[in-house]
Structure formats: structure tokens, C-alpha cells
SELUM-988185 format. One record per residue (C-alpha): residue in three letters; y, x, z. Coordinates in Angstrom, 2 decimals. Layout:
% SELUM-988185
residuo:ala, yy:Y, xx:X, zz:Z
...
% end
This chain:
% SELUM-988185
residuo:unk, yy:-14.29, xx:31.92, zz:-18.40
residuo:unk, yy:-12.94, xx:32.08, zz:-14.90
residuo:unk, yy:-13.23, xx:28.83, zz:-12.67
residuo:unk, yy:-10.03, xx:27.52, zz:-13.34
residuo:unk, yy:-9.83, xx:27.37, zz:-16.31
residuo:unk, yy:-11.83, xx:24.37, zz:-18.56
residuo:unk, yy:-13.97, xx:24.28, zz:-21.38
residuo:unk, yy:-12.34, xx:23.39, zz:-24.62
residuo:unk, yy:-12.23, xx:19.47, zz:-24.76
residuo:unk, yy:-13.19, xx:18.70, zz:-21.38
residuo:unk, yy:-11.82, xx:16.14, zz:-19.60
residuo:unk, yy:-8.26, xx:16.26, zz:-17.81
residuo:unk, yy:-8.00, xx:14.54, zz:-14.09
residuo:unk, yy:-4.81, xx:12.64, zz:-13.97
residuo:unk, yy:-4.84, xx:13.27, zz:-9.65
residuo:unk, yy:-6.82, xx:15.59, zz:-7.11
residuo:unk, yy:-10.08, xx:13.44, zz:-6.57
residuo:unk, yy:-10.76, xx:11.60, zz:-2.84
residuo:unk, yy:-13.98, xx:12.83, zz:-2.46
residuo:unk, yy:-15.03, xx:16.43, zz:-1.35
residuo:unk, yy:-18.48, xx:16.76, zz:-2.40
residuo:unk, yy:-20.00, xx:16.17, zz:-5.99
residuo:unk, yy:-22.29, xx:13.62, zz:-7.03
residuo:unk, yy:-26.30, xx:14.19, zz:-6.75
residuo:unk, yy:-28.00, xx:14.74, zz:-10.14
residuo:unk, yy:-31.16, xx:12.06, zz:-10.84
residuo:unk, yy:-33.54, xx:12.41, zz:-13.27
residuo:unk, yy:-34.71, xx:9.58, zz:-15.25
residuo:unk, yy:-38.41, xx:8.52, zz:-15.16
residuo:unk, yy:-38.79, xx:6.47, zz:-18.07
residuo:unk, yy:-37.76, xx:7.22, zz:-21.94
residuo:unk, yy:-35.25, xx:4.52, zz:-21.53
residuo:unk, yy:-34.23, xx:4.95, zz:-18.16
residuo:unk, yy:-31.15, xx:6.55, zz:-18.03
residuo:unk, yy:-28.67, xx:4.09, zz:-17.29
residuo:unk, yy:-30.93, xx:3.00, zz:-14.03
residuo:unk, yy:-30.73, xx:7.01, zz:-13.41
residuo:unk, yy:-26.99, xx:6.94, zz:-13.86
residuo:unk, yy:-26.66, xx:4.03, zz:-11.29
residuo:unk, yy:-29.36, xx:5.73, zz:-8.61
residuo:unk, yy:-26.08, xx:8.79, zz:-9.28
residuo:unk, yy:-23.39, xx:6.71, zz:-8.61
residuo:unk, yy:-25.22, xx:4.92, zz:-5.74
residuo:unk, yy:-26.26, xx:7.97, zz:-3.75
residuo:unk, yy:-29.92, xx:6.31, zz:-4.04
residuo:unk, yy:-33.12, xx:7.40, zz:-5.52
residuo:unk, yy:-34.94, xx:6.52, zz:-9.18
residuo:unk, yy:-37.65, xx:4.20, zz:-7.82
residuo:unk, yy:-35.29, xx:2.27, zz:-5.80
residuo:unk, yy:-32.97, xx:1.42, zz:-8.88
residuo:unk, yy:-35.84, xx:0.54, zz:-10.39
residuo:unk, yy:-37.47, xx:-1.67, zz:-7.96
residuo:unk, yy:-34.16, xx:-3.26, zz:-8.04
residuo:unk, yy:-34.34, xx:-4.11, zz:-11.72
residuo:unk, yy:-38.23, xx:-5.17, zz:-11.00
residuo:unk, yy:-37.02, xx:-8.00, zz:-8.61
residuo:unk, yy:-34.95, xx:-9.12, zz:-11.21
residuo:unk, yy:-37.77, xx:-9.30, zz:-13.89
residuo:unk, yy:-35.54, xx:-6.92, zz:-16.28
residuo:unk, yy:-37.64, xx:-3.43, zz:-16.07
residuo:unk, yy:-40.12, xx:-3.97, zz:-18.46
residuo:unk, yy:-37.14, xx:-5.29, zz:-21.19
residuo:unk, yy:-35.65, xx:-2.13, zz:-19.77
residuo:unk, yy:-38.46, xx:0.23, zz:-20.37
residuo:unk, yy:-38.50, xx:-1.08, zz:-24.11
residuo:unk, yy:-35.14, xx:-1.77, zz:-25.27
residuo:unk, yy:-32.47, xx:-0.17, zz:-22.55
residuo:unk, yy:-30.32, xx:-1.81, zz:-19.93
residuo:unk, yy:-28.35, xx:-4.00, zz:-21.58
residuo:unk, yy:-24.21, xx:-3.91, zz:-20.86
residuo:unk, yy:-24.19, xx:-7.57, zz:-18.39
residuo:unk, yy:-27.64, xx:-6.34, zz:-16.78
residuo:unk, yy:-26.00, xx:-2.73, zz:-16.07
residuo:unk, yy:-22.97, xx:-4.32, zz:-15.08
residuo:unk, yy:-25.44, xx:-6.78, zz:-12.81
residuo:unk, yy:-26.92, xx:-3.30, zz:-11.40
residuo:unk, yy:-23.81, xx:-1.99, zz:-10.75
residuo:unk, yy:-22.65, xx:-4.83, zz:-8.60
residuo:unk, yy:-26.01, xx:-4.96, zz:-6.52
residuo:unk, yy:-25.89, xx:-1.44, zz:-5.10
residuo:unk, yy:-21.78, xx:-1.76, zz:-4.23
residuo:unk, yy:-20.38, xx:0.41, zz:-7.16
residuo:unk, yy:-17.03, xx:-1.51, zz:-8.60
residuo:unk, yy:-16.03, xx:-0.72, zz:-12.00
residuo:unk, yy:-12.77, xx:-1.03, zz:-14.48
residuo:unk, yy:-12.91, xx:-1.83, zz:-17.86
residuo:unk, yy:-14.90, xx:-0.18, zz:-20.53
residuo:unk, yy:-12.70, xx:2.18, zz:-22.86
residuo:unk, yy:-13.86, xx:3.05, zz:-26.23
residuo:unk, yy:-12.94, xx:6.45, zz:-26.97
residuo:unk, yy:-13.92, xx:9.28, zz:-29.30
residuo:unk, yy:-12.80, xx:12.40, zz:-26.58
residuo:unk, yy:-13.52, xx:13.45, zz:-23.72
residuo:unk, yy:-9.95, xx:14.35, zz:-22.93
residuo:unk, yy:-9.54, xx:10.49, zz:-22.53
residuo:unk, yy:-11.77, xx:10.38, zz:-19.52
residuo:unk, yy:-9.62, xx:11.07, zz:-16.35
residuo:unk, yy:-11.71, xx:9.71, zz:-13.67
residuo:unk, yy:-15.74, xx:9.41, zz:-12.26
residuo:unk, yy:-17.03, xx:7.38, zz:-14.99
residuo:unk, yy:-20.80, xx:6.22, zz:-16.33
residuo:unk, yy:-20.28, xx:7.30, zz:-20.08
residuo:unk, yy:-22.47, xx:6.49, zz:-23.21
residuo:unk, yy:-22.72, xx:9.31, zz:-25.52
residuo:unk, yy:-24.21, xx:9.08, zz:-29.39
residuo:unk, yy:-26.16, xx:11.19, zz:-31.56
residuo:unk, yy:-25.48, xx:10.23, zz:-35.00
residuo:unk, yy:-28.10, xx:12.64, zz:-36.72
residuo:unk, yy:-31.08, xx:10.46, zz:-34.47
residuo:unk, yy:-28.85, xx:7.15, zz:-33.95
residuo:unk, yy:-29.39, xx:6.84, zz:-30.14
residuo:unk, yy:-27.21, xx:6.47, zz:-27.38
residuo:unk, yy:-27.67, xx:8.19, zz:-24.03
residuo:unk, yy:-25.84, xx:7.34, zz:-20.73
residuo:unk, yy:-24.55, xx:10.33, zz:-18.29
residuo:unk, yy:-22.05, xx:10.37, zz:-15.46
residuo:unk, yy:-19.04, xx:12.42, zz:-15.74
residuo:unk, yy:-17.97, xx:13.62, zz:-12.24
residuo:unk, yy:-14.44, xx:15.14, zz:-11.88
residuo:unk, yy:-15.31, xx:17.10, zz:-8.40
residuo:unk, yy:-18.47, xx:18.76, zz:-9.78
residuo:unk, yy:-16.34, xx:19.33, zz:-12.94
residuo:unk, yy:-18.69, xx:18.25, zz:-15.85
residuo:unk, yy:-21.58, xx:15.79, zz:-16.49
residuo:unk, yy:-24.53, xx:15.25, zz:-14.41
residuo:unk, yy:-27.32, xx:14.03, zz:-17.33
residuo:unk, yy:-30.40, xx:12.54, zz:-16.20
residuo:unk, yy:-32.24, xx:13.59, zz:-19.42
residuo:unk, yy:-35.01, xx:15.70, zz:-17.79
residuo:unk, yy:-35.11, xx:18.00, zz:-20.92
residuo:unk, yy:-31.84, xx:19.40, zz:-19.78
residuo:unk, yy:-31.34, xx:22.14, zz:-17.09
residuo:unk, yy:-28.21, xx:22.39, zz:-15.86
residuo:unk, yy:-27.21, xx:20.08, zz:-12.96
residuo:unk, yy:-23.88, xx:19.64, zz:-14.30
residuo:unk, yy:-23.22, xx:19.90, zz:-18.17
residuo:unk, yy:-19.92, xx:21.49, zz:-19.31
residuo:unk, yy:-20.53, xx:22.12, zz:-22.84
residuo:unk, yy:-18.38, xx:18.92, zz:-24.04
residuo:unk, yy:-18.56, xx:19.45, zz:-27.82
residuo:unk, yy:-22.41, xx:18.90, zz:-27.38
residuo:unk, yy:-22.13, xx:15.55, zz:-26.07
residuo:unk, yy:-20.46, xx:13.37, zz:-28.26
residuo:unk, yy:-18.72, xx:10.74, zz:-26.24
residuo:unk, yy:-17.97, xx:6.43, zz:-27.58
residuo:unk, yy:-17.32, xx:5.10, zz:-24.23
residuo:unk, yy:-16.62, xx:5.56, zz:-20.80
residuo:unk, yy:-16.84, xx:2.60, zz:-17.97
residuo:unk, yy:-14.08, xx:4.00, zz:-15.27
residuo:unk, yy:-15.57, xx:4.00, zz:-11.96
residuo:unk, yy:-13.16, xx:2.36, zz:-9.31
residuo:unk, yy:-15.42, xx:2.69, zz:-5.98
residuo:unk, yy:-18.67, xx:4.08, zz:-4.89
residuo:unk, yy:-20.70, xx:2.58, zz:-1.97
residuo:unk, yy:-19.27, xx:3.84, zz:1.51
residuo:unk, yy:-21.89, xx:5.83, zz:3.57
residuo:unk, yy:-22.66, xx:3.28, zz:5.69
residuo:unk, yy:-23.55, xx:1.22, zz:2.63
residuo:unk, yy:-25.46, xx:3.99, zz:0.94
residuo:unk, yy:-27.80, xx:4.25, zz:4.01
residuo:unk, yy:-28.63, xx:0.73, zz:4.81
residuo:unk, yy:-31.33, xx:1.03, zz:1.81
residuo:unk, yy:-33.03, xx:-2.19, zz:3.21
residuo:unk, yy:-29.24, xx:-4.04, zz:2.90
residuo:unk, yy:-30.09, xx:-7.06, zz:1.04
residuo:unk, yy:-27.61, xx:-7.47, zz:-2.23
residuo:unk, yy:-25.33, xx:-10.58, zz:-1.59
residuo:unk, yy:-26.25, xx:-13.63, zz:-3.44
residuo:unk, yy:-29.26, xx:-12.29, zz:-5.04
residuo:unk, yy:-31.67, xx:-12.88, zz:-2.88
residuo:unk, yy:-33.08, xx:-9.45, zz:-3.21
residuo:unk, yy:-33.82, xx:-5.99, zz:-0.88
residuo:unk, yy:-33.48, xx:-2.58, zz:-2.58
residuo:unk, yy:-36.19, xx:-0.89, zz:-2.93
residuo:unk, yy:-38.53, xx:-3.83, zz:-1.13
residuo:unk, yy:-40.14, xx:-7.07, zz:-2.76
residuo:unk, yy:-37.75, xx:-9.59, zz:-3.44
residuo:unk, yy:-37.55, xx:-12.30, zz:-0.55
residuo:unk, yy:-36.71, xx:-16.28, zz:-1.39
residuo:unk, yy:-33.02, xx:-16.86, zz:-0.67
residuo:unk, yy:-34.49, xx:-20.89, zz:-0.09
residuo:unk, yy:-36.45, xx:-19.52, zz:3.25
residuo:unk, yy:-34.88, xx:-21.22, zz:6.10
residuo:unk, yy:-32.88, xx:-18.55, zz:8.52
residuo:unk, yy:-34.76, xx:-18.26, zz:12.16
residuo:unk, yy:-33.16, xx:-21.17, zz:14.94
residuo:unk, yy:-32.33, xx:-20.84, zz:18.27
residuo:unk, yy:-33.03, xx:-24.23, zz:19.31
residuo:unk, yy:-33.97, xx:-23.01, zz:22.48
residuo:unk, yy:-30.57, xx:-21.35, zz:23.36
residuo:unk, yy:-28.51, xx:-24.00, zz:22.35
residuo:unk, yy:-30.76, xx:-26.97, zz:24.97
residuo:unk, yy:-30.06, xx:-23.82, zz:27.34
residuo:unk, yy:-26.64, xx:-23.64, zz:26.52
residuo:unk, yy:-26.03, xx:-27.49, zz:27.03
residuo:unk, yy:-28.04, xx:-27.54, zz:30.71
residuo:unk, yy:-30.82, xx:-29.69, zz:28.89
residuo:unk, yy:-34.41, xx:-28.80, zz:30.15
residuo:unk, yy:-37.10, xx:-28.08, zz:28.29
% end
């Protein structure tokens, strides 16, 4: 198959794509971890640090046993700057037309798995370390329910402030959690100065 042409069922992009470079595969750490691994893709971050985040909010260990659930993904999502549409349930992956996180099923074991289907790499980067291939193009392996359209990724600038703490959350990615109640440093000093009032 020559590299124009696609693989039988694979997704159709409805425009040329801004971006220039492809995602970065992550692997997931943890049997249930592949939405955070998903995330740490569309984030430009690393495994730990998703994680970390989801430790601050006391969700990893519910995480670890059960899966991320839809609000605490969407939750996720919103921390590390990565703006989503509406999810779209869908049985093809000719329906998806744009980056998007998408939850596949396996009816014969009844689990769902989360991957992220990039349109400039040209398939599916899976963070199931059982499987090879950076990027997955064999489409009629994966079968697709839903897709959550990705809208906007974190600008660079955003991506590499990694100690940027997440707006109204009162946390710091990848670092302990810090009380949004502790009382910002004052320049009382500056402001006497500022007046002509000695010290």
C-alpha cells in the first residue's frame, strides 16, 4: 500500500491539519491507566505527571481500580489546557475527521480501552504497552463507540511551563498540591515607600 493511499475504514480528514508534527506516543503505567496516558498524549507531558495530577485530586487510586471516569477525564482535560467538543457516539471510524481521544470496545472480553487518533501521524497512537507500533493503522482491529473531538491542544509555551499551576484548582502539575487559602506574599514595604512614609 503506497503512502497515499488509506487503510480500508480509516478515518477521512474533512481539512489539511494545523499542526506539522505528530503527536508523541505514551505508554500507560497502570492496568487502568490509559485514559491518564491518552491525556499525558494530548498534553505533550509525561505519564507520572498526569498522574500526579490525578493524585492531588485524590482520584488515582479510584483510577487505578475502576478507570477515569467521563467528568474526572473531562476534569483532566481542562487542567493541562486541552479543550474539547462534544462526545459522538459512533460505530466507524470513517466518522472521526479530526484529533480525537477515542474509546474503543472489545465485545469478546467486555472492556473498553481509550487511544488517540491523530490525523498528521495518520492512525492511532495506543498507550497499551502490549502493542508495538507507535501509530496503529489496522482500523478493523480496533473497534471504535466513541470519539471526544479535540478542539485545542496546549500552546508550547503552555506545554513547557510544567510547574504552571491549573487555574482554580489550587494545584501544580507534577508537584504536591499547594492550599489555594495561603495568603499571596505583600509588599507592604513598597507601598509606605511609594507614599513617602518612613519606616
Amino acid at each position: 500500500m503506497s503512502k497515499t493511499q488509506r487503510p480500508p475504514g480509516s478515518p477521512v480528514p474533512s481539512a489539511l491539519p494545523t499542526r506539522t508534527s505528530p503527536l508523541t506516543r505514551c505508554l500507560q503505567r497502570d492496568n487502568r491507566g490509559c485514559v491518564l496516558a491518552c491525556i499525558a498524549i494530548l498534553a505533550g507531558r509525561r505519564y507520572d505527571e498526569i498522574a500526579a495530577l490525578a493524585e492531588t485530586q485524590g482520584w488515582l487510586d479510584e483510577i487505578r481500580r475502576r478507570g477515569t471516569h467521563r467528568d474526572k477525564r473531562q476534569a483532566l482535560l481542562a487542567l493541562v489546557r486541552v479543550r474539547t467538543g462534544h462526545g459522538v457516539c459512533c460505530g466507524q471510524w470513517t466518522q472521526v475527521r479530526q484529533l480525537a481521544l477515542v474509546t474503543l470496545r472489545y465485545p469478546d472480553c467486555g472492556t473498553q480501552h481509550s487511544v488517540v487518533y491523530d490525523p498528521v501521524a495518520g492512525g492511532v497512537l495506543d498507550p497499551n504497552p502490549a502493542i508495538r507500533e507507535d501509530v496503529r493503522r489496522d482500523f478493523s482491529n480496533m473497534p471504535i463507540i466513541r470519539y471526544l473531538p479535540i478542539l485545542r491542544l496546549p500552546s508550547a509555551r503552555e506545554r513547557a511551563r510544567r510547574s504552571h499551576e491549573a487555574a482554580g484548582y489550587g494545584v501544580v502539575l507534577g508537584i504536591a498540591a499547594t492550599s489555594v487559602s495561603a495568603k499571596p506574599r505583600s509588599a507592604p514595604e513598597t507601598r509606605r515607600q511609594r507614599l513617602g512614609v518612613p519606616d
